[in-house]
C-alpha positions in Angstrom: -28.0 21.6 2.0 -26.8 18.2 3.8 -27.6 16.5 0.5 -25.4 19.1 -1.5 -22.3 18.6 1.0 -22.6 14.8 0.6 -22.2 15.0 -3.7 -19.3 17.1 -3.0 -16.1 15.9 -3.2 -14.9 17.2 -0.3 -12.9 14.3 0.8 -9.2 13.4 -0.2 -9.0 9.7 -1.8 -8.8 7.1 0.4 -5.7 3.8 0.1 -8.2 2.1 -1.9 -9.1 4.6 -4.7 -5.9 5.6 -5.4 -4.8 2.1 -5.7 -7.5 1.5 -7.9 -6.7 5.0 -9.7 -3.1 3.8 -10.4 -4.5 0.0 -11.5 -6.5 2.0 -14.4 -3.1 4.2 -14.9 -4.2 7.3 -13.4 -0.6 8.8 -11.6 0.7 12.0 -11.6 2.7 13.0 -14.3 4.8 16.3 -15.2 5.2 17.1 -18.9 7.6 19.6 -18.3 9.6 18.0 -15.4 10.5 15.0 -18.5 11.2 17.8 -20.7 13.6 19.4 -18.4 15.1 16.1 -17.7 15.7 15.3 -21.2 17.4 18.9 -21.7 19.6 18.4 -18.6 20.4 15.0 -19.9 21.3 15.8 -23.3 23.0 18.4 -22.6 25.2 17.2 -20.1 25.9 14.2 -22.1 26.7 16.3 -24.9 29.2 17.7 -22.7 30.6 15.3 -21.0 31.4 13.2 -24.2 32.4 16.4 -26.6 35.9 15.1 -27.1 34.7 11.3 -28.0 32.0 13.4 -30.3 34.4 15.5 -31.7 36.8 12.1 -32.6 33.7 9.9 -34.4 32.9 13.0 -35.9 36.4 13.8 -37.3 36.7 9.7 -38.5 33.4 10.2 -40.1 33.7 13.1 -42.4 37.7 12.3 -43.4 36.7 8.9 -44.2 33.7 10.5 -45.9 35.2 12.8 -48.2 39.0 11.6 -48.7 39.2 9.5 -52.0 41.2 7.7 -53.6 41.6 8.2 -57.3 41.9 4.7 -58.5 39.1 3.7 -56.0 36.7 6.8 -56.7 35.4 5.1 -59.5 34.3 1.7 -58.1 30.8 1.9 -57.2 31.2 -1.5 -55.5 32.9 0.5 -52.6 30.0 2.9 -51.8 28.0 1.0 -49.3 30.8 0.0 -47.4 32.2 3.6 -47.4 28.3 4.9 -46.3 28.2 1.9 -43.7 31.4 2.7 -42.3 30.6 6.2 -41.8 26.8 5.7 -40.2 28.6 3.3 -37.7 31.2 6.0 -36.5 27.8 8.4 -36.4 26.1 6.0 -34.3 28.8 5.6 -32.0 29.4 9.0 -31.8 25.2 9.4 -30.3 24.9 6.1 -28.8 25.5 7.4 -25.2 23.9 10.4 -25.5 20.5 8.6 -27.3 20.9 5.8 -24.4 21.2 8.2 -22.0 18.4 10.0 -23.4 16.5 6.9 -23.2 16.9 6.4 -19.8 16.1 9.8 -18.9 12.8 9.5 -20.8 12.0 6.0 -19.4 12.8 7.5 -15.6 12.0 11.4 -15.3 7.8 10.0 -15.2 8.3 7.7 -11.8 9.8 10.9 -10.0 6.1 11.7 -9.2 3.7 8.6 -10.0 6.6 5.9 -9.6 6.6 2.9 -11.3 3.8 1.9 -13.1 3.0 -0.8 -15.9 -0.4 -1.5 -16.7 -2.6 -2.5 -19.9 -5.8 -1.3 -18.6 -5.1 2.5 -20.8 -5.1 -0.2 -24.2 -8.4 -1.6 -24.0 -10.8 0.4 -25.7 -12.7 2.6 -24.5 -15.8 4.4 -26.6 -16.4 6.6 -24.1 -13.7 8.5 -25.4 -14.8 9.3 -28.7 -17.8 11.3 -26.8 -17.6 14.8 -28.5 -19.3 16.7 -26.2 -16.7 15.1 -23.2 -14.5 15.9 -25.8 -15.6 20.4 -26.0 -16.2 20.1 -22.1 -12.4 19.1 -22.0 -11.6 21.8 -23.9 -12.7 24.7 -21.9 -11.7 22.5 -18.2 -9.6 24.1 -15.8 -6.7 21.7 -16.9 -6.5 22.5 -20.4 -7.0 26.4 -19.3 -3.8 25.7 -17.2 -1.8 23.7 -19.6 -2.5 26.3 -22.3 -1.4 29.3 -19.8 1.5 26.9 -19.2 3.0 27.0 -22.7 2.2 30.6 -23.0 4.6 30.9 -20.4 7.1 28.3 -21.4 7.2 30.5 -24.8 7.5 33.5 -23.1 9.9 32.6 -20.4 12.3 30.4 -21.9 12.1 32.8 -25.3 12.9 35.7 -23.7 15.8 34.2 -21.8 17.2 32.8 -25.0 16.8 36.1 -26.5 18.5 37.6 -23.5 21.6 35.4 -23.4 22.1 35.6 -27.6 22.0 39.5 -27.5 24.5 39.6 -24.5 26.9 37.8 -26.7 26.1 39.4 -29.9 29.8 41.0 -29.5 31.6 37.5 -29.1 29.5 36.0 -32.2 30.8 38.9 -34.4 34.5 38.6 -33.0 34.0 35.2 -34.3 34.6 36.1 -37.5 37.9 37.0 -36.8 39.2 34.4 -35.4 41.1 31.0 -36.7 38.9 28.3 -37.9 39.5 26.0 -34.9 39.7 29.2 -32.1 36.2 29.5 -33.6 34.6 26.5 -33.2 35.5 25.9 -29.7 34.4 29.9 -29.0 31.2 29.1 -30.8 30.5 25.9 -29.0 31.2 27.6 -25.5 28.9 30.0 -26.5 26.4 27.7 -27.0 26.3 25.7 -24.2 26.4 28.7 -21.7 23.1 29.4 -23.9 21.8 26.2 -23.5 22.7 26.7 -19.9 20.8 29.5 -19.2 17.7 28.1 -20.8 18.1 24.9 -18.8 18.3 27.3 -15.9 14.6 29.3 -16.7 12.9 26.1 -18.2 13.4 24.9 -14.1 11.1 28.1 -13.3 8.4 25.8 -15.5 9.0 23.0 -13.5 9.2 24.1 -10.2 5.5 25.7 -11.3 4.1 22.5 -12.7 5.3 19.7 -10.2 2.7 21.1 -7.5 0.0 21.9 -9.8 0.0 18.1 -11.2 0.5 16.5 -7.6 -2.5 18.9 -6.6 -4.3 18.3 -9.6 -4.4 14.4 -9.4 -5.6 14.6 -5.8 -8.6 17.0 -6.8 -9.2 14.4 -9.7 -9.6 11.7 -7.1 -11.7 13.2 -4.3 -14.6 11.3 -2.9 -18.0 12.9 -1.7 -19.0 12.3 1.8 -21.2 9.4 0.2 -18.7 7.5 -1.6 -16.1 7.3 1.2 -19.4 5.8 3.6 -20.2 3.2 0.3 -16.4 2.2 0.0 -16.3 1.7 4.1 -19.2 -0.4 4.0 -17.6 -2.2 1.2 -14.0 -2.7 2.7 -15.1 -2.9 6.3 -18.1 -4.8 5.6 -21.7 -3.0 6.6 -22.5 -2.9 10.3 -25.6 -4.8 10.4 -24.8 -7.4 8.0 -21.5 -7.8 10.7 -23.5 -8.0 13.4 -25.2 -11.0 11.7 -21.9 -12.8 11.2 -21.2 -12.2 14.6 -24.0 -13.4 16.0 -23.9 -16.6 14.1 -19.8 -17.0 14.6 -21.4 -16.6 18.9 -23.9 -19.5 18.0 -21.7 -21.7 16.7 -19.1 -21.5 19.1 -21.5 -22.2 21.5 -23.6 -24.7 19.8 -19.8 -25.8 19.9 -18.9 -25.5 23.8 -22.3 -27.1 24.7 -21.2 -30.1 22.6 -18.1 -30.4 25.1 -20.1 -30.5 28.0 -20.6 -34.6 28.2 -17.0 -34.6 28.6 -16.5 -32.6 31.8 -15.9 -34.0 35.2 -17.9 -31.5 37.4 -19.7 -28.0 36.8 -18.8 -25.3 39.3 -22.2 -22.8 39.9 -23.0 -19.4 41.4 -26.0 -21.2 41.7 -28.1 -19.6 39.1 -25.7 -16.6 37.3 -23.0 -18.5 36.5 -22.0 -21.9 35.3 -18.4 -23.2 34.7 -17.5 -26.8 33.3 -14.4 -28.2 34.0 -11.9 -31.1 32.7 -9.2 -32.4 33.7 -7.1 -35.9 32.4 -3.8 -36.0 34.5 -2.6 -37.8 31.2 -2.9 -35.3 28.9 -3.1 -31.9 31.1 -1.2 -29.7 33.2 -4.3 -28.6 34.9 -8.4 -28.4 34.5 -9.3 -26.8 31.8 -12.4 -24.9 31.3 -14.7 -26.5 28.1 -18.0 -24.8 29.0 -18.9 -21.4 30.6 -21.7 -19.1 30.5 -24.4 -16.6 32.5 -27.9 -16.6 33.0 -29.4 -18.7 30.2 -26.3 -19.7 29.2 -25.5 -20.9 32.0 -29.2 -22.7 32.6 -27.9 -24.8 29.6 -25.2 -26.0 30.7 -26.3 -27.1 34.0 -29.6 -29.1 31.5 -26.9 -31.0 29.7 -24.9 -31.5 33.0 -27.6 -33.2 34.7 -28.9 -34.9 30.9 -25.1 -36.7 31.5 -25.1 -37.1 35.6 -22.4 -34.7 35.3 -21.5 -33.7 39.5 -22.4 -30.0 40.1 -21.1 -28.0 42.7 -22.1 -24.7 44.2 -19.5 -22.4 44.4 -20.4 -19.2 44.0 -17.3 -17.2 44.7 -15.3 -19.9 42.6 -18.0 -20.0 39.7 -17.5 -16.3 39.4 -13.4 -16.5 39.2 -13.2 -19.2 36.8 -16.0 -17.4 34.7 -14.1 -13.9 34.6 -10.6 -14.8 34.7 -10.5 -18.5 32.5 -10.6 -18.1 28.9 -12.7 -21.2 27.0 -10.5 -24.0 26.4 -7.8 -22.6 28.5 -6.0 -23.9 31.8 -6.9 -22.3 35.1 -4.6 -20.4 37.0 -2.1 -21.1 39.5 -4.4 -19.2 41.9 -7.0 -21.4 41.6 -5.2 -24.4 41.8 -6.0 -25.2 45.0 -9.7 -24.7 45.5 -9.8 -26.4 42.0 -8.0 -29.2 43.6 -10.4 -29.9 46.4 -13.3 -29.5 44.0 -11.7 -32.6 41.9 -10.9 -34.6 45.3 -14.8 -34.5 45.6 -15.7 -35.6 42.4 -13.1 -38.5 42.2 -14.4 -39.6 45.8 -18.3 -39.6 44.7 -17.6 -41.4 41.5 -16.0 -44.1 43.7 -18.8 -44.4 46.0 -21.2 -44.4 43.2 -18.9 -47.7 41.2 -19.3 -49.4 44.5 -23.6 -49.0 44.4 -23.5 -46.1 47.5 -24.0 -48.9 50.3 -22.2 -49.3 53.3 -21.1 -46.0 53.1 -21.7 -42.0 53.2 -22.1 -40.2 50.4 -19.1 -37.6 49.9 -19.6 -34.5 51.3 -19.6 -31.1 48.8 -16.5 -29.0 49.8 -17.2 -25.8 51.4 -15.2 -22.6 52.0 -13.1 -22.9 48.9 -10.2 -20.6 49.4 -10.6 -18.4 46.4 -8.3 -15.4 46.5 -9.5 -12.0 47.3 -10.9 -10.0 44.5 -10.4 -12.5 42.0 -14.4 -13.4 42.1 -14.8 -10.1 40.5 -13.9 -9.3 37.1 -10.5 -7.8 36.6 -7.2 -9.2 36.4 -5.3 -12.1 38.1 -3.2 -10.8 40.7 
């Protein structure tokens, strides 16, 4: 049963698959929500420019069909008579075919937004599959999109049916009326027929909007199994992390114990800890810590500290501050500053006595009851 969960996609589509969805093309797109835009669009721009219409229209057919008898004659004239009159004709539909255009080139991005790929040109024989092909057929999308113009027919033909039988009594007056008291009475009639189908063909789209949003996200589900494959492959898989990460640890500190030769003393817990420290009053604001490390770690460092005669120093309450509270390559804190301080006084005072050969004098004593704040020999933060 676990193994039945896992193949099903259960799971909505991660970042990565719909990007990868829309790379291929695959966005959600509304048949009827570009149909409905075109109508609204045509329509309005139908309206809006009836009266510039009307005047291209009224140029076209006078220039059209008024002659003149001495030039009715003279074939030489047609083709600039039929140009003339296509250019008023195409003036007359330019805005609404641009607008039309636009609408057609826009109404898709409402849902899937902008998208311009080449990936749905290459060819693809997979396609011509006919059993994909019969499966497709009898799919729950096709089922839906067939149900979809049986209802667009019957909605949007029953409304038109609707709104030409309430006016039945103003067509027939029609008849009756002036030539031009006609026209514009027929064209009102029209558009408030126009207007209503508008108005029922936004039932469609209202219906179709959700069912394509929810559609594509179905399309795009993962199983349990995919979403763990594309983690592995995004996040990179656990183990083979771990690896990196334990490589990236021995190279940083194959890297530290390479910086141990150029420390001036090693601070120790004795045997826990192990902290190397550097300090150049020409280049630094204070010591700076360029080896740390516990336990074996810290064994290794004190090898390469005595490999290089570099002073050690037991300090255990100090070892332990410096290792929890002093980042590698980092300056130590001003509340460390002075039991840092004496620790340095030591070390410059023994190297002295050992350039002048150690005679005639006492070795240096170690400092003792370095003044280490409270609390900060634990790990927490600095106060």
């Amino acid at each position: 049963m676990a193994e039945d969960s896992d193949l099903e996609k259960t799971e909505p589509a991660s970042t990565r698959r719909l990007e990868k969805a829309r790379e291929e093309g695959q966005v959600a797109r509304s048949r009827e929500l570009s149909t409905f835009a075109l109508l609204v669009t045509g329509f309005g721009m139908t309206y809006a420019n009836a009266g510039a219409l009307t005047a291209h229209m009224r140029i076209m057919l006078r220039d059209s069909f008024t002659f003149d008898r001495a030039l009715a004659f003279q074939s030489a004239l047609m083709l600039p008579k039929a140009g003339a009159a296509a250019r008023e004709g195409a003036l007359a539909v330019a805005p609404i075919i641009g607008a039309l255009y636009l609408a057609a080139l826009l109404s898709p991005m409402a849902l899937g937004g902008w998208l311009l790929t080449t990936t749905t040109l290459v060819p693809n024989f997979a396609r011509l599959n006919p059993i994909a092909g019969i499966g497709k057929l009898f799919s729950t999308n096709t089922i839906v999109q067939l149900l979809m113009s049986m209802a667009k027919c019957l909605i949007v033909g029953s409304v038109a049916y609707w709104a030409v039988i309430r006016s039945e009594g103003e067509v027939l007056q029609l008849f009756s009326e002036p030539l031009h008291a006609a026209m514009a009475q027929g064209a009102s009639l029209v558009g408030s027929t126009i207007a209503v189908i508008i108005g029922a063909f936004l039932i469609l789209v209202f219906a179709d909007v959700p069912w394509q949003l929810y559609s594509h996200a179905k399309k795009l589900r993962m199983t349990k199994e995919e979403v763990k494959r594309e983690f592995k492959e995004s996040e990179g898989d656990p183990h083979i992390k771990g690896k990196i990460r334990a490589q990236q640890r021995a190279i940083a500190r194959r890297r530290m114990m390479a910086n141990i030769p150029t420390a001036d003393v090693i601070v120790t817990n004795p045997t826990h800890f192990a902290v190397a420290l550097q300090y150049s009053d020409d280049s630094m604001r204070a010591p700076r810590v360029v080896a740390k490390g516990m336990d074996l770690v810290a064994a290794r460092i004190r090898e390469i500290g005595a490999e290089h005669h570099i002073p050690t120093l037991e300090a255990p309450p100090l070892a332990r501050a410096l290792f929890y509270h002093v980042d590698l390559n980092k300056e130590i804190p001003g509340a460390l500053y002075g039991a840092v301080a004496e620790v340095l006084a030591w070390v410059f005072q023994l190297r002295r006595w050992t350039a002048e050969g150690g005679l005639g004098s006492v070795r240096p004593m170690a400092p003792t009851d370095l003044e280490v704040p409270a609390g900060l020999d634990t790990q927490g933060s600095v106060a």
